[in-house]
C-alpha positions in Angstrom: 6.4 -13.6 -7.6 10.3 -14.0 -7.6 13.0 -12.0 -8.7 13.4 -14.3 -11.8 10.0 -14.1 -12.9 9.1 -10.8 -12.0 12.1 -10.1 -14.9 11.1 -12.3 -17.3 7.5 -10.6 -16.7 9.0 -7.1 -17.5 11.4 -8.3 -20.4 8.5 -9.8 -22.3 6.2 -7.0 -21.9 9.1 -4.5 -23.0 9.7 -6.4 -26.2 6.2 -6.1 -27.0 6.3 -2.4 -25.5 8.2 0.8 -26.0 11.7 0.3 -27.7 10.2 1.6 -30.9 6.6 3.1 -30.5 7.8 6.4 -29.5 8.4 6.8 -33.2 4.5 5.4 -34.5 2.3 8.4 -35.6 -0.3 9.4 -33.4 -3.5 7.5 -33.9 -7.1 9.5 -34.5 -9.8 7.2 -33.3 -12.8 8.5 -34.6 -15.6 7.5 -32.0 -13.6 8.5 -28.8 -16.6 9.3 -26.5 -18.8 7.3 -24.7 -22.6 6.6 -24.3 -25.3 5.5 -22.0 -24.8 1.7 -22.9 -20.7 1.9 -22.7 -18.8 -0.8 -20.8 -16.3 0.6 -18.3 -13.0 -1.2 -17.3 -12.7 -0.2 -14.0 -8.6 -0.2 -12.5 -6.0 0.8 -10.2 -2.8 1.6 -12.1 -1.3 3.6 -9.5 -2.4 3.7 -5.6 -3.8 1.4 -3.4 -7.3 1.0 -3.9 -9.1 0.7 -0.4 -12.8 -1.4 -0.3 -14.2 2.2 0.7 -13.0 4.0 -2.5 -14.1 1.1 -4.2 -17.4 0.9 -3.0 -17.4 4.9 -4.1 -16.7 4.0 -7.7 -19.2 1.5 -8.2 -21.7 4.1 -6.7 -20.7 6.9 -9.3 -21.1 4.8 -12.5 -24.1 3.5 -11.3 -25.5 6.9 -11.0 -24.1 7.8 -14.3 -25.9 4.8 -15.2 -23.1 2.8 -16.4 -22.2 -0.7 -17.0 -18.8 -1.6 -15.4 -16.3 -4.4 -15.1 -13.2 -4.7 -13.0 -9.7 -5.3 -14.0 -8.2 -8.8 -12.5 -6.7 -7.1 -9.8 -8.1 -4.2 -8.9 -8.0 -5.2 -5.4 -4.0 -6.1 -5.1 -2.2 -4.1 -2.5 2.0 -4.2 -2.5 2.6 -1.6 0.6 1.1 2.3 -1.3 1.0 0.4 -4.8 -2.2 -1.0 -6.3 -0.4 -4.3 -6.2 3.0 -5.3 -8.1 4.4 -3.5 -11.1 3.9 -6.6 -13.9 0.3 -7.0 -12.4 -0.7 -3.1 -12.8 0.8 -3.5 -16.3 -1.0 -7.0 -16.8 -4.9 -5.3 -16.2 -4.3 -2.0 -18.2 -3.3 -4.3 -21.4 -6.0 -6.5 -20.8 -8.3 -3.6 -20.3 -7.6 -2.4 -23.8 -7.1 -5.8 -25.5 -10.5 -6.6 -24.3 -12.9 -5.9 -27.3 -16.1 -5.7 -25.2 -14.4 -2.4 -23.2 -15.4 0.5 -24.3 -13.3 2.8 -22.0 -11.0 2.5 -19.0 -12.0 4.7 -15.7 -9.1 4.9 -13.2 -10.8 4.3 -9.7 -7.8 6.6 -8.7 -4.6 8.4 -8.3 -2.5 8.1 -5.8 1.3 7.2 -6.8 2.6 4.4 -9.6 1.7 5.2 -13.1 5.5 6.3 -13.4 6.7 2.9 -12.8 5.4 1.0 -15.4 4.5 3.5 -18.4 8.3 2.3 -19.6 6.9 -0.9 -20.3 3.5 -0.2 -21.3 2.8 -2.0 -25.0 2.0 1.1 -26.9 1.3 -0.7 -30.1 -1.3 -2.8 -27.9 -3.0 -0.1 -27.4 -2.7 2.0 -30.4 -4.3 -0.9 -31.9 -6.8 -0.4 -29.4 -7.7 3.0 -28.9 -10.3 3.7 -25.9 -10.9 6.1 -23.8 -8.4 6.4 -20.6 -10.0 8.6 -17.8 -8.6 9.9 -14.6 -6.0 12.9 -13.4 -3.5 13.3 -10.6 -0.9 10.5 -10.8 -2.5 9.6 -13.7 -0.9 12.1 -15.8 2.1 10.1 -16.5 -0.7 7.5 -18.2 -2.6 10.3 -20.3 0.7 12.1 -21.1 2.6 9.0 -22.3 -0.2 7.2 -24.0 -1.4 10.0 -25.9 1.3 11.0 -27.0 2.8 8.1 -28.3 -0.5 6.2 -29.7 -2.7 9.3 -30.1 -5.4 7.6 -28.0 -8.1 9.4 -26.5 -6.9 10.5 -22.9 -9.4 12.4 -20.5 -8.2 14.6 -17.8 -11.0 14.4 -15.7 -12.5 12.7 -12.1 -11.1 9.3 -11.2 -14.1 7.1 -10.6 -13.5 7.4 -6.6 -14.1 11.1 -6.9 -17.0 13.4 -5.2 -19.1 13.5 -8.3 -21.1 16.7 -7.6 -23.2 18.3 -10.0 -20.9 21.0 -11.5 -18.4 17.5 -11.9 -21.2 15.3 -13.9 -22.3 18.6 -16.0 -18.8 19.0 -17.0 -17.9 15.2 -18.0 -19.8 16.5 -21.3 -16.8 16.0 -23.2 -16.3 12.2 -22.3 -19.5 11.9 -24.2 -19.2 13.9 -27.3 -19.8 17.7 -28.0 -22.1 18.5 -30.7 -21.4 22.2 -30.0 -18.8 24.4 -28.6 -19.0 23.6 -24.6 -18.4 27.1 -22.5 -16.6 25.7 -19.1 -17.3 28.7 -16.4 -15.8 28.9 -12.9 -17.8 26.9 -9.9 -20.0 28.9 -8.2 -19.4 26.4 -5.4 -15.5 26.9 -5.8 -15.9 31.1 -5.5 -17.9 30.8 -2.9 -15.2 28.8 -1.0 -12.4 31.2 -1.9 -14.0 33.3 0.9 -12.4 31.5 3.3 -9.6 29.3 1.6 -7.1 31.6 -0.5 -6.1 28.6 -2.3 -9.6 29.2 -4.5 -9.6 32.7 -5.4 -9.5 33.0 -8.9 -6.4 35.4 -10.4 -5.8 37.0 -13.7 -2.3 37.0 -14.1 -1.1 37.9 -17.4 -4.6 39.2 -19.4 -5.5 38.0 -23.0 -7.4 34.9 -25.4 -5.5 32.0 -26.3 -6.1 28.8 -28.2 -4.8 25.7 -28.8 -4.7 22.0 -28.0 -5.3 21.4 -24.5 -2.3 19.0 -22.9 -1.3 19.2 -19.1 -2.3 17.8 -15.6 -0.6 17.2 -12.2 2.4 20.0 -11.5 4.7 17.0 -9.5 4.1 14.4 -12.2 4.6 16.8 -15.4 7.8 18.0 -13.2 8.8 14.1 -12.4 8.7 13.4 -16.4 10.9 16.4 -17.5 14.0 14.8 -19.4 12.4 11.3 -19.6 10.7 10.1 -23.2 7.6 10.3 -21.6 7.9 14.0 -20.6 4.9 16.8 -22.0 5.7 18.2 -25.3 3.6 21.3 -24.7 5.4 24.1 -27.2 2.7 25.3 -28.8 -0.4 23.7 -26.8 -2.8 25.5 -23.8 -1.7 24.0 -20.8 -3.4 23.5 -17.6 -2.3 22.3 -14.4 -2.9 21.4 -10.6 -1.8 20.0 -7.4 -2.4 19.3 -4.0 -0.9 19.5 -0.4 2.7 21.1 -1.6 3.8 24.2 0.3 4.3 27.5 -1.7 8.1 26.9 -1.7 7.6 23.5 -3.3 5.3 24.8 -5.9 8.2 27.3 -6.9 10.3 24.6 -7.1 8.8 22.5 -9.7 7.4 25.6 -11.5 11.1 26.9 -11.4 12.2 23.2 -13.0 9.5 23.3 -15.8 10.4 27.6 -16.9 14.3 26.3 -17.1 14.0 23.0 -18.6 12.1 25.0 -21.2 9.0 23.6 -20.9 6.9 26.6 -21.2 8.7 28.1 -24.3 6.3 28.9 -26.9 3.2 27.8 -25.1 0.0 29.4 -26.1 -1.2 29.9 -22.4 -1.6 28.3 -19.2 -4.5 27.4 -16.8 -3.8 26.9 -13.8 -6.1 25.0 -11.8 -7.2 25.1 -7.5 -4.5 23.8 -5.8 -6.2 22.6 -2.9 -4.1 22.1 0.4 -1.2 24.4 -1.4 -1.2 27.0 1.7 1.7 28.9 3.5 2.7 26.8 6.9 5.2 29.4 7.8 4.5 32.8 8.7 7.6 34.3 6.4 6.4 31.9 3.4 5.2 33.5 0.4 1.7 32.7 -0.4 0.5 30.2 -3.3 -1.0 33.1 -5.1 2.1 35.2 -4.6 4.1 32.3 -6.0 2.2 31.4 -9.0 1.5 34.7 -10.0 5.3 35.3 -10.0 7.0 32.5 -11.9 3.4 32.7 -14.3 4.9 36.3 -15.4 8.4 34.8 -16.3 5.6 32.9 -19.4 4.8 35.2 -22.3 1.4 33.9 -23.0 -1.8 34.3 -21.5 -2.3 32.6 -18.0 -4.6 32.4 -14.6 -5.1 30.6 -11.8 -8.0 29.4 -9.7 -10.2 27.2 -12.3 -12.0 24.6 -11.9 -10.4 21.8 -11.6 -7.9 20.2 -9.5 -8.3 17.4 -6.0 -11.8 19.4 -5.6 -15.2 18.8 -5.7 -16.3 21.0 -8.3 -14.4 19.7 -11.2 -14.3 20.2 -15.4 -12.9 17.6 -17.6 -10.7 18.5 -19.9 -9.9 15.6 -23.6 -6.4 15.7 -23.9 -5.2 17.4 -27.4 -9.1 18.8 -27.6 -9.0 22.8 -29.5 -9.8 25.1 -26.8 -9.6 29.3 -25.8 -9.1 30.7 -22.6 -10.1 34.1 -22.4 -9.0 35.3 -19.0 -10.9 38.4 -19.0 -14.3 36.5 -19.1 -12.9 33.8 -17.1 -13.9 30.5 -19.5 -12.6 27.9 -21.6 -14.0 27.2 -24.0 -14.2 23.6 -25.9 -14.2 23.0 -29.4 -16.9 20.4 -30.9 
């Protein structure tokens, strides 16, 4: 596509988009979750998606026993992107415009959703509400579109994911709770933090909290901060990860997100593995060190090490869903 077009592209969608949906009321679908005979839109709104991955997905809804489409373009490649920008934008709209689509599974992460979630028709798709499922660079996508439509946002395994068993026990929520769901910490995951620091679980300021649950990838959340799309967490349970940043970097963006104010009034923060996070220089604090630090500058209740995060063993979390952490016992609990 040309210049020309690729701008008329973008300057019909943003007519249709953004200019004045960040002022609509949050929407409350009332049948959010999904069943055995739900119709998955399968896309790639960020990252490339390679045939490998691809062939991955299929293999996990089919073992959940799912029905699945793809979006148009799902295979599109424009260098790390998941295609062009206006195509990205086209399948994600067409995913929630289409009436038999029950929800939308990102097959993964990767980077994008920031480039496009400025022209994203949020009336679309609060006229629309579905399920959107995925984490990582995602974030931007659950953050933005929940926020501003009040549709139902999962922060939980792209479809390209290791589903292990801990991972399908805990995509209970995508399907409904009937009762109040107690999340635990992996076995698999403490097992691990035997040899990988990066999984050892620490209490780092003690207590219960509650509250809505909002949150998700450190570098994206960080990326958003002073944009209309950034996390409006005063008064919500927050819970983040990453992946593959040194400790210094992680004290960076932590640093951003205590001074920008993000953290003021919170209600307490979970803090997920962050796997790959390790010291590469020998005078380098550790991740633990580093978290447990800046997490005591927060005056609510807070750990690290849960699970959830570019693991295996991972819990999925609804976005806005009523939660307690009680660090003591090491749980969350979800809300039915």
């Amino acid at each position: 596509m040309n210049r020309r077009n690729f701008n008329k592209t973008l300057s019909t969608t943003i007519a249709f988009s953004t200019l004045d949906s960040t002022f609509m009321k949050p929407f409350k679908h009332k049948k959010p979750y999904l069943t055995k005979h739900s119709h998955i839109g399968l896309t790639a709104p960020s990252g490339r998606l390679d045939p490998t991955k691809l062939e991955k997905a299929k293999a996990n809804l089919d073992r959940l026993g799912l029905r699945y489409s793809f979006s148009k373009n799902i295979g599109a490649q424009d260098g790390y992107l998941a295609g062009a920008d206006h195509l990205r934008i086209h399948d994600l709209h067409a995913m929630y415009a289409n009436p038999e689509i029950d929800a939308i599974w990102c097959a993964r992460g990767g980077y994008g959703a920031t480039r496009i979630i400025d022209y994203l028709d949020y009336k679309l798709i609060a006229r629309n509400p579905k399920p959107l499922i995925g984490y990582s660079d995602i974030t931007a996508l659950l953050t933005s579109i929940h926020q501003k439509t009040g549709s139902p946002c999962f922060h939980g395994p792209v479809a390209a994911s290791t589903m292990s068993e801990y991972t399908i026990e805990h995509l209970k929520p995508l399907f409904g709770l009937k009762e109040n769901f107690k999340i635990h910490l992996s076995e698999n995951n403490l097992a691990l933090a035997e040899e990988k620091s990066v999984y050892q679980f620490k209490e780092i300021t003690s207590g219960k909290a509650k509250g809505a649950l909002v949150g998700g990838n450190l570098s994206l959340l960080t990326a958003m901060v002073g944009t209309p799309h950034a996390l409006v967490a005063k008064g919500k349970l927050v819970f983040i990860e990453d992946i593959g940043e040194e400790p210094y970097r992680i004290d960076r963006m932590l640093t951003q997100l205590i001074s920008s104010g993000f953290f003021d009034e919170v209600k307490g923060v979970i803090l997920g593995i962050f796997a790959g996070c390790h010291k590469k220089d020998e005078h380098s604090k550790t991740l633990i060190e580093v978290v447990s630090e800046r997490m005591q500058r927060v005056d609510a209740p807070s750990v690290y090490g849960f699970s959830f995060g570019h693991i295996d063993d991972q819990c999925s979390f609804q976005i806005g869903q009523e939660a307690e952490l009680d660090t003591k016992k090491r749980t969350v609990t979800l809300f039915a």
